[in-house]
N, C-alpha and C positions, 0 to 999 in steps of 0.2 A: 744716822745710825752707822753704825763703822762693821767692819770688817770682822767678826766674829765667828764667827760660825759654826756652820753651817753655818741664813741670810741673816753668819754672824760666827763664830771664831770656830769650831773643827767641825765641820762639815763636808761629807763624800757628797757634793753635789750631783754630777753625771751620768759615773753610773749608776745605774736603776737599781738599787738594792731592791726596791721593791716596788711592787705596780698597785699601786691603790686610786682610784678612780676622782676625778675633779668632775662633775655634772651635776646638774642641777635639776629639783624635782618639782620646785615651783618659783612663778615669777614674783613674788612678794617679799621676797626675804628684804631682811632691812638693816643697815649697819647698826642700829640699837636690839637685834637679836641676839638669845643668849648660846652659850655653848651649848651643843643639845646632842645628847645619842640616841641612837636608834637601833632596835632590835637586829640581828645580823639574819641577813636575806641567805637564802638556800643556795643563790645560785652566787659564786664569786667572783667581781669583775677583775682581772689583770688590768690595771690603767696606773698611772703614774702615780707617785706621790710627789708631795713638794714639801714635805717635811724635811727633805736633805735639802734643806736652802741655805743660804750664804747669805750674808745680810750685808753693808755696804765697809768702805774704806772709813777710819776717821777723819776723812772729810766729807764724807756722807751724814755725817750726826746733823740730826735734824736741829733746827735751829730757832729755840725758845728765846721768848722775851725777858718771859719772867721764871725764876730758876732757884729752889733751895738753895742754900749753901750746901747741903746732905748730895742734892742732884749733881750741884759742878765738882762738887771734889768726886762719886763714884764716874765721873764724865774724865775725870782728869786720869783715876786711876784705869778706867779702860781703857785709855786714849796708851797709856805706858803699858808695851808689849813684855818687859820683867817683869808686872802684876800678875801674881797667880790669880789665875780666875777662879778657882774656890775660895781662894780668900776673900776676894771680890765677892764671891758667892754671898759669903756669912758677912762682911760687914753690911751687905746691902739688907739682911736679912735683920741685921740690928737696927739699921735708920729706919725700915720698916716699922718694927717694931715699937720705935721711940714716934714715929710720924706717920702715922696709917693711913692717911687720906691722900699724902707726898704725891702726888699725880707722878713729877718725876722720878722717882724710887720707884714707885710701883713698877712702872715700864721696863727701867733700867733692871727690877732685878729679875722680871721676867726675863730679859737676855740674860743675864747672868746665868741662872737655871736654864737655859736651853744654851748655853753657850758650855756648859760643867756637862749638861746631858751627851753631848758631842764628842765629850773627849775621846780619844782612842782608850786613855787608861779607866773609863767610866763602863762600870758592867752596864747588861742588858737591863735587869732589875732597876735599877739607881736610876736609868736612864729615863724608865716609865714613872719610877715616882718625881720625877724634876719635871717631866712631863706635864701632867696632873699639878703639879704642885704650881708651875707656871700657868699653868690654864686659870686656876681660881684664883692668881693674883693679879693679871691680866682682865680678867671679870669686873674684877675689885675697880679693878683704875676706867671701865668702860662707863660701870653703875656711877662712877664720879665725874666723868665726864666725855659727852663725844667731839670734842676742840681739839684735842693731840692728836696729831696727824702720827707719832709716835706709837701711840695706843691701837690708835687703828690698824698700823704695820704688825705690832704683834700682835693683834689678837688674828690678824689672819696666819703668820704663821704659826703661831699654837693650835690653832682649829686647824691647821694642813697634818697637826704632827700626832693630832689626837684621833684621826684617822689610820694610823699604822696598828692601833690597839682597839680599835671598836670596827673594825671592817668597813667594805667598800661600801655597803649603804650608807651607813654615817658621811662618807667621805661625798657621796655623791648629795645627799643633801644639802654639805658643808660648801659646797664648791663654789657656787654662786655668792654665797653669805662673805666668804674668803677673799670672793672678786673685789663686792662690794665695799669691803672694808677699805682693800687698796684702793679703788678709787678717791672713797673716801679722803684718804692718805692724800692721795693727789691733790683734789679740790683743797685741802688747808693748806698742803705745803709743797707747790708744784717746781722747785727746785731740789728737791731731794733724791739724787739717784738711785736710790736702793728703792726705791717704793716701784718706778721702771723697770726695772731686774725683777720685781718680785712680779711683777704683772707680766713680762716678757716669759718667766717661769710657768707661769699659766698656759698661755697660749701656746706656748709648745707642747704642756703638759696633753690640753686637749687637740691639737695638731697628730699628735702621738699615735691616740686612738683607732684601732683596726676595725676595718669594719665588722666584723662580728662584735669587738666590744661597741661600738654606737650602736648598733642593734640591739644587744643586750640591754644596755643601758636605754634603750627606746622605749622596749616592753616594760622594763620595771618602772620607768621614772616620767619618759615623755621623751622629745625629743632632744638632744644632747646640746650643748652650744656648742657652737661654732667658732673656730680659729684657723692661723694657717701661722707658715714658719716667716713668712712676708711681718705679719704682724707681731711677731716675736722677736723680729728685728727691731722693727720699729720702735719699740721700748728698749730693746738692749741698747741700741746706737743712740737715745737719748741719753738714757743713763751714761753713757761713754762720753755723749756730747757735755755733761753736767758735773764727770768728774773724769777727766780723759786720764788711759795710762794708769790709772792707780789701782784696778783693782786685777790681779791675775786670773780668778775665776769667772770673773764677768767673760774676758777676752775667751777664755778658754770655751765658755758655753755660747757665743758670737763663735766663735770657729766650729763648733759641733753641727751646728744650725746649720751655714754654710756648709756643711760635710752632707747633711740630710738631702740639702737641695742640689747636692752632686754638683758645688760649683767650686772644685778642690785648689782650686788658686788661691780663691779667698779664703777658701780655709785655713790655708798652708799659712799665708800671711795673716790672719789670725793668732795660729797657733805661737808663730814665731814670734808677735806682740807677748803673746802673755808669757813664756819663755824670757824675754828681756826683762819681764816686772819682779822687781827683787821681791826675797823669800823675806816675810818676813815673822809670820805666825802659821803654826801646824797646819790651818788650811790651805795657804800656799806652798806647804811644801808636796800636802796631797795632789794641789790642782797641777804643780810645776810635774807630777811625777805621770800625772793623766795625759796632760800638755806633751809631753816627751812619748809616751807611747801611740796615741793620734798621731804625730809629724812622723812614724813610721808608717802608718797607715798611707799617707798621703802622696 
């Protein structure tokens, strides 16, 4: 999966637009779980979202064997940063259409919709029905099969994004189901750097957590998982290790991390990685303008 974003072509990844909660309420969830909401709890937790996610470089695109011709040409048209992505949007929405079952269509046009929902020029409204509208076609491609390590990437981050709209209880349900999936991700396809990134997102996400919100989230839910900024590296620097240099947000959230752990060296030489990675879609031009305001920090 390439570089879209958000974990995929315009996405504010960093800063925290908004704190919506990753925990989990039971240890059963299962990657064949469906998208589920939950009535919104009285009390509100402030915790992270990961719906501002970024999804990987095109050379990140995960790597099928067998493939539509419908699949490789919208692979080819993503892959060309001139393709308007609402274009992209509605062709995908016609191979859909003509090829409903298209395992690869499905997925891809899932990003497309969440990659149109990102836009800067995309209202608030638009951005919840692409939302929504990616969740049940994402479903679609899960009920057909749990093999795409693809699938599984988004349907985690559609369940991170359907938390911004159904509150922190849905989210804290979701959180675990969202892990799950990326692991999932991992076990079929354990060279794909975006699937690291998006797990590395997590664990910062619950790294995050003050203690009053793990408290909070104790009493309503159980105890919270557990992560640290250690192990959010650990997945960043893989994903680095699997597609070095190529993605400017990845380096930019590997230098935050570092900023967290007050090891401002490394951060600085982070910062300045991803500053050298050329501009070359609207979310690198966000993360180049983050990147620039950090290295004053430093």
């Amino acid at each position: 999966m390439r570089r879209a974003v958000l974990l995929h072509r315009s996405v504010r990844v960093l800063p925290h637009q908004q704190l919506v909660s990753l925990l989990r309420t039971q240890s059963s969830l299962t990657c064949g779980t469906r998208l589920q909401s939950a009535p919104p709890v009285a009390r509100s937790l402030a915790l992270l979202s990961l719906s501002a996610l970024a999804v990987a470089s095109a050379s990140c695109a995960p790597k099928l064997t067998m493939e539509s011709s419908d699949a490789v040409k919208a692979e080819e048209l993503y892959n060309d940063n001139s393709f308007d992505r609402r274009e992209l949007l509605n062709k995908l929405k016609e191979m859909h259409a003509a090829h409903p079952e298209d395992v690869g269509v499905i997925w891809r046009l899932t990003r497309a919709a969440y990659d149109v929902s990102n836009l800067k020029a995309t209202s608030a409204d638009e951005k919840k029905e692409l939302t929504y509208y990616a969740r049940d076609i994402i479903q679609k491609g899960l009920d057909l099969t749990k093999d795409v390590a693809a699938v599984h990437n988004w349907y985690g981050i559609i369940l991170s994004s359907i938390g911004d709209y159904e509150g922190s209880k849905v989210s804290i349900a979701n959180s675990y189901i969202i892990k799950s999936h990326w692991e999932k991700a991992v076990e079929l396809n354990p060279s794909n750097p975006t699937t690291y990134y998006l797990l590395g997102r997590w664990c910062i996400a619950i790294a995050d957590l003050s203690w009053l919100e793990r408290k909070a989230a104790a009493v309503l839910f159980g105890t919270p998982p557990e992560s640290s900024y250690d192990e959010a590296l650990s997945f960043l620097q893989k994903s680095e290790e699997l597609a070095p240099d190529s993605w400017k947000k990845r380096s930019l959230l590997i230098a935050q991390v570092y900023q967290k752990k007050k090891d401002y060296p490394t951060a600085k030489e982070w910062v300045n990685k991803a500053l050298a990675i050329p501009i070359g879609v609207e979310e690198d031009e966000i993360a180049h303008e983050e990147a620039q305001a950090l290295l004053k920090k430093l």
